[in-house]
KEROPA-649685 format. One record per residue (C-alpha): x, y, z; residue number from 1. Coordinates in pm, whole numbers, padded with zeros to 5 digits. Each point is the difference from the previous one (the first is absolute). Layout:
N
<u X; v Y; w Z; n NUM>
...
***
This chain:
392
<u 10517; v -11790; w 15204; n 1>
<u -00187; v 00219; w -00244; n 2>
<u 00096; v 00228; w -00301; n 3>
<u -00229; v 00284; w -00022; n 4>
<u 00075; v 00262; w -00278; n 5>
<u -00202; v 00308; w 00022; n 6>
<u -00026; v 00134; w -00369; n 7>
<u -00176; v 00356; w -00070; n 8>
<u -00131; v 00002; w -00354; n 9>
<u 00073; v 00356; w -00039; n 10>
<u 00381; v 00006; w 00146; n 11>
<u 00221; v 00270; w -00172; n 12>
<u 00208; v -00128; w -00278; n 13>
<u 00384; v 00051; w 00205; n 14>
<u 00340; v -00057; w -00171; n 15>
<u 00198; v -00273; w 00110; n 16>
<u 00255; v 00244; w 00121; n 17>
<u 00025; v 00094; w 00293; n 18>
<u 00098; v 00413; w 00072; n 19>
<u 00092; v 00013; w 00389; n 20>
<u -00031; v 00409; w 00075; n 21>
<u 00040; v 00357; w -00156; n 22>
<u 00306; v 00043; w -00232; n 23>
<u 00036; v 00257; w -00256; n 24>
<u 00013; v -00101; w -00403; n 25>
<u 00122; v 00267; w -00218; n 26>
<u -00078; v 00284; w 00307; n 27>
<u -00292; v -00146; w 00017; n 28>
<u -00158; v -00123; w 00323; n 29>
<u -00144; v -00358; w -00052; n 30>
<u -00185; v -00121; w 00294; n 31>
<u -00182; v -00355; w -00005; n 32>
<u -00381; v -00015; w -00053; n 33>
<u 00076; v -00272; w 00263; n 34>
<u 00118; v 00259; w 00272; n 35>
<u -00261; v 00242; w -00116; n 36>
<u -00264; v -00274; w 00087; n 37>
<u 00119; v -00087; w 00329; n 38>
<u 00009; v 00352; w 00147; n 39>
<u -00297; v 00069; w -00139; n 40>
<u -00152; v -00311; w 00167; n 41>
<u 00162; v 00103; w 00303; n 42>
<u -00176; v 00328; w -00018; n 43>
<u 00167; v 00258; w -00192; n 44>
<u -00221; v 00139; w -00334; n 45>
<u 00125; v -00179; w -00327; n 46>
<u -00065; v 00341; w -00167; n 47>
<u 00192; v 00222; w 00201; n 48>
<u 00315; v -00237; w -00004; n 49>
<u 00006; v -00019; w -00418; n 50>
<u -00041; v 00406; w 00025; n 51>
<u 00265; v 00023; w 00232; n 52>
<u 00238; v -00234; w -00164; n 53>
<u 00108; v 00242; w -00302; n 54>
<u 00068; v 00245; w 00261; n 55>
<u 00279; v -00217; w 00114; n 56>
<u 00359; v 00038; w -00140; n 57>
<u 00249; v -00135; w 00278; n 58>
<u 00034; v -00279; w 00208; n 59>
<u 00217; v 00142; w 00242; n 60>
<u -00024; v 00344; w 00212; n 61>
<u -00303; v 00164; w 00178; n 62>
<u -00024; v 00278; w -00281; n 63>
<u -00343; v 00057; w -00147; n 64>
<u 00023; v -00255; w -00322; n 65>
<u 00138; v -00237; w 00215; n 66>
<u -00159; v -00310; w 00106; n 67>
<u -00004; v 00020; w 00376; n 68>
<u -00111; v 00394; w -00032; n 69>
<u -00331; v -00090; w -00244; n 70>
<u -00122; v -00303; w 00192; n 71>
<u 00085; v 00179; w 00350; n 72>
<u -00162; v 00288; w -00128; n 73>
<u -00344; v -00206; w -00039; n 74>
<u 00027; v -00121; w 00313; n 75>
<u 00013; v 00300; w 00232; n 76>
<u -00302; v 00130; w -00218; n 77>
<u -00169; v -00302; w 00165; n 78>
<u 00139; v 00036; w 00306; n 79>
<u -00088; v 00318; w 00018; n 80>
<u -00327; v -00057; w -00065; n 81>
<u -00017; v -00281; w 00268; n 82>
<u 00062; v 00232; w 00286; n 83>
<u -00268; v 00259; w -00142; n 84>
<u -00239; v -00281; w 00041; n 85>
<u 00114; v -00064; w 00321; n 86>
<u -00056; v 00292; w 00093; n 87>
<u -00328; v 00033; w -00115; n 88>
<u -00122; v -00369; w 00164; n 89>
<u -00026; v -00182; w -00328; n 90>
<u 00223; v -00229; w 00121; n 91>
<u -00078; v -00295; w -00280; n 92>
<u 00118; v 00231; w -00218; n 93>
<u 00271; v 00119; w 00141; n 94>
<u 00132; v -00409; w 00057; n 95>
<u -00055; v -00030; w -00432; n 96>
<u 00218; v 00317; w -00042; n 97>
<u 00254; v -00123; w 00226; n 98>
<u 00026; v -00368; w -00200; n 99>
<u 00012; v 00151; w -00339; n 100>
<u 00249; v 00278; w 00130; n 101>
<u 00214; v -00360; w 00161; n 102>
<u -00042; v -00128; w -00360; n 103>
<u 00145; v 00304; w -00200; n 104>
<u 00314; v 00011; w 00255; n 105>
<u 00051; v -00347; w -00066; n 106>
<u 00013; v 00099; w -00343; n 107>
<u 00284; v 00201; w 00046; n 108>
<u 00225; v -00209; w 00178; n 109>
<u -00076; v -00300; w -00264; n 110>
<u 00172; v -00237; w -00054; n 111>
<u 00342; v 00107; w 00175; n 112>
<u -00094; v 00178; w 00337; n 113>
<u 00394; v 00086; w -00010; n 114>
<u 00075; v 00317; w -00098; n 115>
<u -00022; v 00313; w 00262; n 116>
<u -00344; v 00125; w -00120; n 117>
<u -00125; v -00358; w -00060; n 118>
<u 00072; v -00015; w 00390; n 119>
<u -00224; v 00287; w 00086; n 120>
<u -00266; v -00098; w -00232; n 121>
<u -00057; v -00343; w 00153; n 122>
<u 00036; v 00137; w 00327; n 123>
<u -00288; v 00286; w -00083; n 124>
<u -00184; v -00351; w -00151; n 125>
<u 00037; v -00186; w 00365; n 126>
<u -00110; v 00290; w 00143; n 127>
<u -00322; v 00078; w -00191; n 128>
<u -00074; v -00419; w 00019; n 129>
<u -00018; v 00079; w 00403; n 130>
<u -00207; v 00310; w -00029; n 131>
<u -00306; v -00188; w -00251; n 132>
<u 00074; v -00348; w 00302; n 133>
<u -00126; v 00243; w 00222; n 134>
<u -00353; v 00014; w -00146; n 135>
<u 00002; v -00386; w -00102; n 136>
<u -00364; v -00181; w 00129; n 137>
<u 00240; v -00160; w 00256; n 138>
<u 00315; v 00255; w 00033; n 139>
<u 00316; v -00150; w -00141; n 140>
<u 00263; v -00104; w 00235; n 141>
<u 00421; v 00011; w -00040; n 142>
<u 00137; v -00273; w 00246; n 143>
<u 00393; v -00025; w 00046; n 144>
<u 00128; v -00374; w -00043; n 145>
<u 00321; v -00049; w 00170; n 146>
<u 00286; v -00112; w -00274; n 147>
<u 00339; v -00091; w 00008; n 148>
<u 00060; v 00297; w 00271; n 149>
<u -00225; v 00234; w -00167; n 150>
<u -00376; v 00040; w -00067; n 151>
<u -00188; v -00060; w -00317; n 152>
<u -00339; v 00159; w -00069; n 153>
<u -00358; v -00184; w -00050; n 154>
<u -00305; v 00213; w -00146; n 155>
<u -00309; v -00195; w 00131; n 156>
<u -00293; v 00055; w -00117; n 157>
<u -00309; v -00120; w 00162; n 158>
<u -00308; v -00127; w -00063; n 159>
<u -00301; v 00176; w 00222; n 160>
<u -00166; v -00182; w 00230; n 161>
<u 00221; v -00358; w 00045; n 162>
<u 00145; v -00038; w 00301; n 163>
<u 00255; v -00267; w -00169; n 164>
<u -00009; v 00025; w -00306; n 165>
<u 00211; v -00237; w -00260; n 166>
<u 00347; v 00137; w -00120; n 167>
<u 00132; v 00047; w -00372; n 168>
<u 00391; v 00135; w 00035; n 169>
<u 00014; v 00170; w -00264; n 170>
<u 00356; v 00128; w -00269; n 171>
<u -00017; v 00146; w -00329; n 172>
<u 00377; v 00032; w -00247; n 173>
<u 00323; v 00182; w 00025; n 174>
<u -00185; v 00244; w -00149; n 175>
<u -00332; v 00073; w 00176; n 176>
<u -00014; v 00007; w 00412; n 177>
<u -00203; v -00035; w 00270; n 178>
<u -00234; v 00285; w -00006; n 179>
<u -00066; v 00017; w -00380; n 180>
<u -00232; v -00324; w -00012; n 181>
<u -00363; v 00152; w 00142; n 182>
<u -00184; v -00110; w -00285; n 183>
<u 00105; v -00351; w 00013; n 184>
<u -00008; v 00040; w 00436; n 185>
<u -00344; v 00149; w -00004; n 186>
<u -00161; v -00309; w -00192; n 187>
<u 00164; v -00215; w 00249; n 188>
<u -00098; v 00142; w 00302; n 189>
<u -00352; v 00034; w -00142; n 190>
<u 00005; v -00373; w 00011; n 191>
<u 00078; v -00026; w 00358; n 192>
<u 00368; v 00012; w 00004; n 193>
<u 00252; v 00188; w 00231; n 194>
<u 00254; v 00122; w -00294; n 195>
<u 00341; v 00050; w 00190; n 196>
<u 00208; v 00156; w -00350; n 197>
<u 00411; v -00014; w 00050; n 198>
<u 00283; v 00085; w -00193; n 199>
<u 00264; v -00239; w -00130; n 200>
<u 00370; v -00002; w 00132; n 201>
<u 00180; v 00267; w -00187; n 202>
<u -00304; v 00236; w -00122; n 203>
<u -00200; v 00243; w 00127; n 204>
<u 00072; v 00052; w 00370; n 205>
<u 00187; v -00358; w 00038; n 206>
<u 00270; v 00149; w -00206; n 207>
<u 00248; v -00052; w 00285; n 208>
<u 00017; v -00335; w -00128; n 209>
<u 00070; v -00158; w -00355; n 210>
<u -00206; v -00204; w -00230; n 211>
<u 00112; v -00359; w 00066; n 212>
<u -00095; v -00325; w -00077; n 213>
<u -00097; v -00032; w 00358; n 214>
<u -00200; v 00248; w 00012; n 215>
<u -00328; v -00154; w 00124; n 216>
<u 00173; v -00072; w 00354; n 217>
<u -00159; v 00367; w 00060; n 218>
<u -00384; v -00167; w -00081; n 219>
<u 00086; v -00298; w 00245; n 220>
<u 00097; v 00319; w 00244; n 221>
<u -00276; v 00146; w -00034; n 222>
<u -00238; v -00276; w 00009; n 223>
<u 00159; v -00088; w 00319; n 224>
<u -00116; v 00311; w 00157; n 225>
<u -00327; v -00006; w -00083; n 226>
<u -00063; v -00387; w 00119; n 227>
<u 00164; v 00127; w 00303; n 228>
<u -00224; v 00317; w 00090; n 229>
<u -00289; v -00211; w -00116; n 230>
<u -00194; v 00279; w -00116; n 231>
<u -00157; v -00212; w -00301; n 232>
<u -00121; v -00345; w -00113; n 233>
<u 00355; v -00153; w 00050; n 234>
<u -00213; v -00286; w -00210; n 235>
<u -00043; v 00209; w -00287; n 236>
<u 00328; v 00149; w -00063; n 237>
<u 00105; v 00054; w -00395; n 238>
<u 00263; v 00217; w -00242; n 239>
<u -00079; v 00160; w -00318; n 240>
<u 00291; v 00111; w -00210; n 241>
<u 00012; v 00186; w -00344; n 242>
<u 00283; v -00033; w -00237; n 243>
<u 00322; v -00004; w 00218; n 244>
<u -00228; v -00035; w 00343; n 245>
<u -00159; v -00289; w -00235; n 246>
<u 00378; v -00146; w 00010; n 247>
<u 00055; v 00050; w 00353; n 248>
<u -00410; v -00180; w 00032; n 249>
<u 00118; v -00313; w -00184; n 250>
<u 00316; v -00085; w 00148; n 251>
<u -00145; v 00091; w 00357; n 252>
<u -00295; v -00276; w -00090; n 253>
<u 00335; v -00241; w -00091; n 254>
<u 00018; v 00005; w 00353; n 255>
<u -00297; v -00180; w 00097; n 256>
<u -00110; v 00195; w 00301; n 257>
<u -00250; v -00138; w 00178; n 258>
<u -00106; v 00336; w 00172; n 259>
<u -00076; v 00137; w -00367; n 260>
<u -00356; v -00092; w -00104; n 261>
<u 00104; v 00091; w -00386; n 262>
<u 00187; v 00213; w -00214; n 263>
<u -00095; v 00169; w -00357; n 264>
<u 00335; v 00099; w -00211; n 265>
<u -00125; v 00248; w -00259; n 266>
<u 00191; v 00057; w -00286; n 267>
<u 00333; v -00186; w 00159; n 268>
<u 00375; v 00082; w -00167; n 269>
<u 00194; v -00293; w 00125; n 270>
<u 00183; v -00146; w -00323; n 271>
<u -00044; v 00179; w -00336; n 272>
<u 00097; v 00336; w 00141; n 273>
<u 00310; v -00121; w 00120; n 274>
<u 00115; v -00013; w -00318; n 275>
<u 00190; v -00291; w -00190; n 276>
<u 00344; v 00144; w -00149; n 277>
<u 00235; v 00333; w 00018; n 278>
<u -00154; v 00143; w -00342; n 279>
<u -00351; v -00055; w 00126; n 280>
<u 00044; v 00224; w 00279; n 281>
<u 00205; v 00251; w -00148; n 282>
<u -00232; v 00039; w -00272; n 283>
<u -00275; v 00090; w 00282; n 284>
<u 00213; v 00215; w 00159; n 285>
<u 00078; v 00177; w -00344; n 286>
<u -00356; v 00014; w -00011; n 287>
<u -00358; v 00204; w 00100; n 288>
<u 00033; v -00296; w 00234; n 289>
<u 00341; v 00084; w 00202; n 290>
<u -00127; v 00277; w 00186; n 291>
<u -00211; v -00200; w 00238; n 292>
<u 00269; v -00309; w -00040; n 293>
<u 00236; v 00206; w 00135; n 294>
<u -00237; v 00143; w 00256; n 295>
<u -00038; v -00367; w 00108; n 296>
<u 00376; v -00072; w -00011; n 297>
<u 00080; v 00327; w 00225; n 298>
<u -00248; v -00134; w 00250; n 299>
<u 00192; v -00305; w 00009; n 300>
<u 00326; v 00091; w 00055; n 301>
<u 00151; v 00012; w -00362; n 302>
<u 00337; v 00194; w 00017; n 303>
<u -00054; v 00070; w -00387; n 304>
<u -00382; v -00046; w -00083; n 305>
<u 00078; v 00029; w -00345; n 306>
<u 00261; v -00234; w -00039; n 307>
<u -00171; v -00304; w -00139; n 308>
<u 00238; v -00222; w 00166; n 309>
<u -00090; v 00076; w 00355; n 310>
<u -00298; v 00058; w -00074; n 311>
<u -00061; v -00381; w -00163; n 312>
<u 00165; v -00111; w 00337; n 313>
<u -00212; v 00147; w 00209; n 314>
<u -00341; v -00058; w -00191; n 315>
<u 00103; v -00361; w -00022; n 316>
<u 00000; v -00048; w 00340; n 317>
<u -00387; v 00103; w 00031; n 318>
<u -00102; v -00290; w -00237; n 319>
<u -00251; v -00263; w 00212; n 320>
<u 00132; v -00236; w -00275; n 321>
<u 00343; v 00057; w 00053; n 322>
<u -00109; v -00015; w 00419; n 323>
<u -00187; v -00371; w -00140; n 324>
<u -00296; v 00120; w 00201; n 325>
<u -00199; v 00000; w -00319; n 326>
<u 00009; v -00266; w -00298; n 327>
<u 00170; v -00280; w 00208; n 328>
<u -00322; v -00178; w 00148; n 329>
<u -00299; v 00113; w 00105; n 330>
<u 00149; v 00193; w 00307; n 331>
<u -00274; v 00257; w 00147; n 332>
<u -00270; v -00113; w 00236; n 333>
<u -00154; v 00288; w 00063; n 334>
<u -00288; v 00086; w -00159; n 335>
<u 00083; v 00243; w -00323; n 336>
<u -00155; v 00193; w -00232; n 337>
<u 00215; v 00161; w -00302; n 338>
<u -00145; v 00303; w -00237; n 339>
<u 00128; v 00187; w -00279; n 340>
<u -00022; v 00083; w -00374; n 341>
<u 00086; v -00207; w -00223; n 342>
<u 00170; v 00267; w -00198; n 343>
<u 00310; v 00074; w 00252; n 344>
<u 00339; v -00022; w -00090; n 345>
<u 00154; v 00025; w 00379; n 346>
<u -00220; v -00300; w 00090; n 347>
<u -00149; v -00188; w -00261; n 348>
<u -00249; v -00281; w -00058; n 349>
<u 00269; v -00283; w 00030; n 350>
<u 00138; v 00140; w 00324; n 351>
<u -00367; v 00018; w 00096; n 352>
<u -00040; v -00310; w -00053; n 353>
<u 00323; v -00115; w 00161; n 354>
<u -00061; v 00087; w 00344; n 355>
<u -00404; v -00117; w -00048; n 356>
<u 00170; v -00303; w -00071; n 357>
<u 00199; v -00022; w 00266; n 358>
<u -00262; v 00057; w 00287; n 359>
<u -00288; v -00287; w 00152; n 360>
<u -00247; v 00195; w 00016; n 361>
<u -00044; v 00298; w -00217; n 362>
<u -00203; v 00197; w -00252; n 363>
<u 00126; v 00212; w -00310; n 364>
<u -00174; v 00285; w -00129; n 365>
<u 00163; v 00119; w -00358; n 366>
<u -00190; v 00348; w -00002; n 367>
<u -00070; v 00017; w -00453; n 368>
<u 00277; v 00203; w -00149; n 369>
<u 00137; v 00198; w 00231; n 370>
<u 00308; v 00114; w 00078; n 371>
<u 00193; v 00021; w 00352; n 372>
<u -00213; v 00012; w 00232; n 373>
<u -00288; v 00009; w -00166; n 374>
<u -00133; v 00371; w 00122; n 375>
<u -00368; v 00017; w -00211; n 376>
<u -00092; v -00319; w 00185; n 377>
<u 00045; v 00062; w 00304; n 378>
<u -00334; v 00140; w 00083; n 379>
<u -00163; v -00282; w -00059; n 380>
<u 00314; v -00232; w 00093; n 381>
<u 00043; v 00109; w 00357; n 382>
<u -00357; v -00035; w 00133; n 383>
<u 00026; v -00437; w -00095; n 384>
<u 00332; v 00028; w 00198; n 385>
<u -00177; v 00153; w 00273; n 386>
<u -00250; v -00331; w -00057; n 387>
<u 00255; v -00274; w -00090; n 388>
<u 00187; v 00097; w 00332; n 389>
<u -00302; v -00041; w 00188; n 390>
<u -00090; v -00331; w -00151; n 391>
<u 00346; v -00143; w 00090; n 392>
***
């Protein structure tokens, strides 16, 4: 096993605490430079969003001020310039308006997607994801997985040109869904990949279901289907997850299936977040913090999300520790690779460490001083995942 830390020189000097989403402060709108760097890697102009921000004075409501109304308003400005391109043939252009138009409707549903007009806005975000897949190099594709009774959706995204290509199955958070990850898809499938993006149980359009432990019985689902239509390498089957889908990643490689080549489990929560007493939670749910806490408890069932109680109960039960699939033994076969900042509170070096140490064969990347997820990095990050998957 090797420990590779990837250390930028110049990394941004971040605090050591950890701000989850917009809240306001004295009527004042604070938004993370965290967030602001992660949209704006995913497309939308880091300029326009600070502009926009003081125009913001509600969380709530579809009024102009409000957040859902500024953001949404961006992104049919896009849109609408999407369709005159269209129109006009320029049909490259027309695919970039679409994306960044996706990305400022994801803005306004972040982080809850629960409200009424947080519903329409990440419906209007689905929809202008499908209009820019049309004009992909290889046109994306939305296959129906049967579920439980029910159908869950698959973006695939092809490479051009490979009849069967490898797979990467690919999640992101309770926060971030399948069709806001084209960045981070794009560098993959320039590799070679097929990039098959899915939501979690209990967000996006899986929210039929609840956030569970058990969750990653949908990614053993869904790699079923695709060993059984046999419409890629069934040798070179792997999962990416980030943050919560890097949770779901690990424990799925805890199950040592031999039909999954590897697994990467970017930024994992799986003990720290779970939280160790009553008065820890409740102070993060009396917090900048609680809002997307609670949006995570809702998702999961919680009666009262902000009732630290229930909501201890329930985030206990998501600890791999707790589970003793990590820190009893080394456990994991399959081939692993773990990333993230070492500046991130909801999953920090030791837990890092912890599940590294609990795998055979597997690599950890501590990405400098970054926080969750690690956002700046991951333009240079994602391109040697493309690579390490390939090599293993």
């Amino acid at each position: 096993m090797r420990l590779f830390q990837l250390m930028i020189l110049t990394a941004l000097a971040l605090s050591s605490f950890l701000v989850i989403a917009q809240h306001f402060e004295n009527n004042q709108l604070i938004f993370p430079e965290r967030r602001i760097l992660a949209f704006t890697y995913k497309g939308a102009n880091e300029e326009i969003i600070k502009s926009t921000l003081p125009r913001i004075v509600s969380n709530i409501g579809n009024e102009p001020g409000s957040w859902v109304y500024e953001w949404s308003k961006l992104a049919s400005y896009y849109e609408d310039q999407g369709d005159d391109f269209v129109e006009d043939g320029y049909l490259e252009k027309a695919r970039d308006s679409f994306l960044i138009s996706s990305n400022y409707y994801a803005m306004a549903w972040f982080p809850n997607n629960y409200l009424p007009e947080e519903k329409v806005a990440y419906q209007d975000h689905l929809r202008t994801y499908l209009k820019a897949g049309n004009f992909f190099d290889s046109p994306l594709e939305v296959i129906d997985i049967p579920f439980r009774g029910s159908y869950v959706k698959v973006y695939m995204h092809k490479p051009v040109g490979i009849e069967k290509p490898p797979l990467i199955l690919y999640t992101q958070g309770a926060d971030q869904f399948k069709a806001n990850a084209f960045p981070t898809v794009s560098d993959l499938v320039e590799k070679g990949f097929a990039v098959g993006t899915f939501d979690l149980l209990g967000t996006g359009e899986n929210e039929n279901w609840k956030i569970t432990p058990s969750g990653d019985e949908l990614h053993l689902s869904i790699l079923d289907y695709f060993i059984n239509t046999n419409g890629f390498d069934n040798s070179r089957i792997s999962f990416v997850g980030f943050s919560f889908g890097g949770y779901y990643a690990a424990k799925l490689a805890s199950r040592n299936d031999p039909r999954i080549k590897s697994i990467i489990s970017f930024c994992p929560v799986f003990i720290q977040f779970t939280g160790r007493s009553i008065d820890q939670i409740d102070n993060i749910l009396r917090s900048p913090e609680g809002a997307a806490l609670v949006n995570l408890l809702r998702k999961a069932g919680a009666e009262n999300p902000r009732d630290a109680e229930e909501a201890l109960e329930i985030l206990s039960s998501f600890s791999l520790h707790n589970q003793g699939l990590v820190g009893s033994g080394k456990n994991i076969a399959t081939k692993l690779l773990i990333a993230n900042g070492t500046n991130d509170p909801l999953g920090p070096v030791q837990d890092m460490h912890l599940l590294y140490n609990s795998a055979i064969n597997a690599d950890l990347w501590l990405l400098g001083g970054a926080e969750h997820c690690a956002v700046e990095y991951l333009p240079i990050t994602v391109p040697h995942m493309a690579d390490w998957i390939l090599n293993n």
